[in-house]
C-alpha positions in Angstrom: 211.2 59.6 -129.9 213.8 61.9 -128.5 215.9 60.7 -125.4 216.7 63.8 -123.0 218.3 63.8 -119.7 215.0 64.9 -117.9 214.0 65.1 -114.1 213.2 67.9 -111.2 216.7 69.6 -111.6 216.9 69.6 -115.7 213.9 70.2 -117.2 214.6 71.0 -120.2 211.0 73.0 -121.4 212.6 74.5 -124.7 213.5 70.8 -126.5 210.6 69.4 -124.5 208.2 72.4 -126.3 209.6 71.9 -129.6 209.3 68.1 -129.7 205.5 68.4 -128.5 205.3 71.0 -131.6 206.8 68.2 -134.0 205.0 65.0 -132.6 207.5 63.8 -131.1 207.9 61.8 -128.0 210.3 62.8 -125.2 211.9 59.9 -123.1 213.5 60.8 -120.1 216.8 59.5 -119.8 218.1 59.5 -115.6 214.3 60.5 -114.8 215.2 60.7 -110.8 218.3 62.9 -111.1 221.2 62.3 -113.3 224.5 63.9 -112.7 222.6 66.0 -109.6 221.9 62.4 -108.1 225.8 61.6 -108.1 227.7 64.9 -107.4 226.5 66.4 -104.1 229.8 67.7 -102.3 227.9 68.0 -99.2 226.7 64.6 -98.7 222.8 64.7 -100.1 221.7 62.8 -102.8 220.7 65.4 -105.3 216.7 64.7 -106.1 216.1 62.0 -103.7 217.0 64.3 -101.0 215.3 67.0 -102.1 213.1 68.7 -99.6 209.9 69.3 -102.1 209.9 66.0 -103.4 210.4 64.3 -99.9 207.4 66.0 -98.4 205.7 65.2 -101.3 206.6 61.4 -100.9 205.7 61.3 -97.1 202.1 62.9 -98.1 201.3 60.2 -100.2 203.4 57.4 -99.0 205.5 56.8 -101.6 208.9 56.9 -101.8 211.0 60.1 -103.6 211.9 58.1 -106.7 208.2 56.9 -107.5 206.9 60.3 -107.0 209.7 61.1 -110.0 208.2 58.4 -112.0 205.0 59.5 -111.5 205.7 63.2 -112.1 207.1 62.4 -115.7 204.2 59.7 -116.4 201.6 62.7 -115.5 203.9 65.1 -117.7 203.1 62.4 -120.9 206.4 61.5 -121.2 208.3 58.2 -121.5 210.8 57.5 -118.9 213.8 55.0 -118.1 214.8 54.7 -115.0 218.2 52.5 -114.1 218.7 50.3 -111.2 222.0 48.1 -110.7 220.2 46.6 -107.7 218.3 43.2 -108.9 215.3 43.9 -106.4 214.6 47.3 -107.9 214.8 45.4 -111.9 
């Protein structure tokens, strides 16, 4: 298993390609945004602002995070998101 930070913004295709190549599993580490999620100057929330994945959301009722999730989960991959809020654990 390799642990990569991996979401919308970072994809990281190159180290994602080579561990398919090897066998290995990618696990996506801050699979709904990362350092994009916390360092907006103007205010937005990096990912779960993002336009494409919030139309996305509203299509299928879902909320920007779980469409995240579910794009890594559909991508094969393992992923772990973090929550300091106890209703989201």
């Amino acid at each position: 298993m390799h642990q990569i930070e991996l979401h919308p913004y970072v994809a990281q295709h190159p180290t994602q390609d080579f561990d398919a190549a090897h066998g290995i599993l990618t696990q996506a580490w801050s699979p709904i945004g990362g350092i994009t999620f916390y360092r907006n100057t103007d205010g937005s929330r990096g990912t779960l602002d993002d336009p494409v994945i919030g139309s996305i959301a509203r299509t299928h009722g879902k909320s920007p995070a779980q469409v995240m999730l579910r794009w890594h989960v559909q991508q094969g991959r393992s992923a772990i998101p973090k929550s300091v809020k106890p209703s989201r654990i």
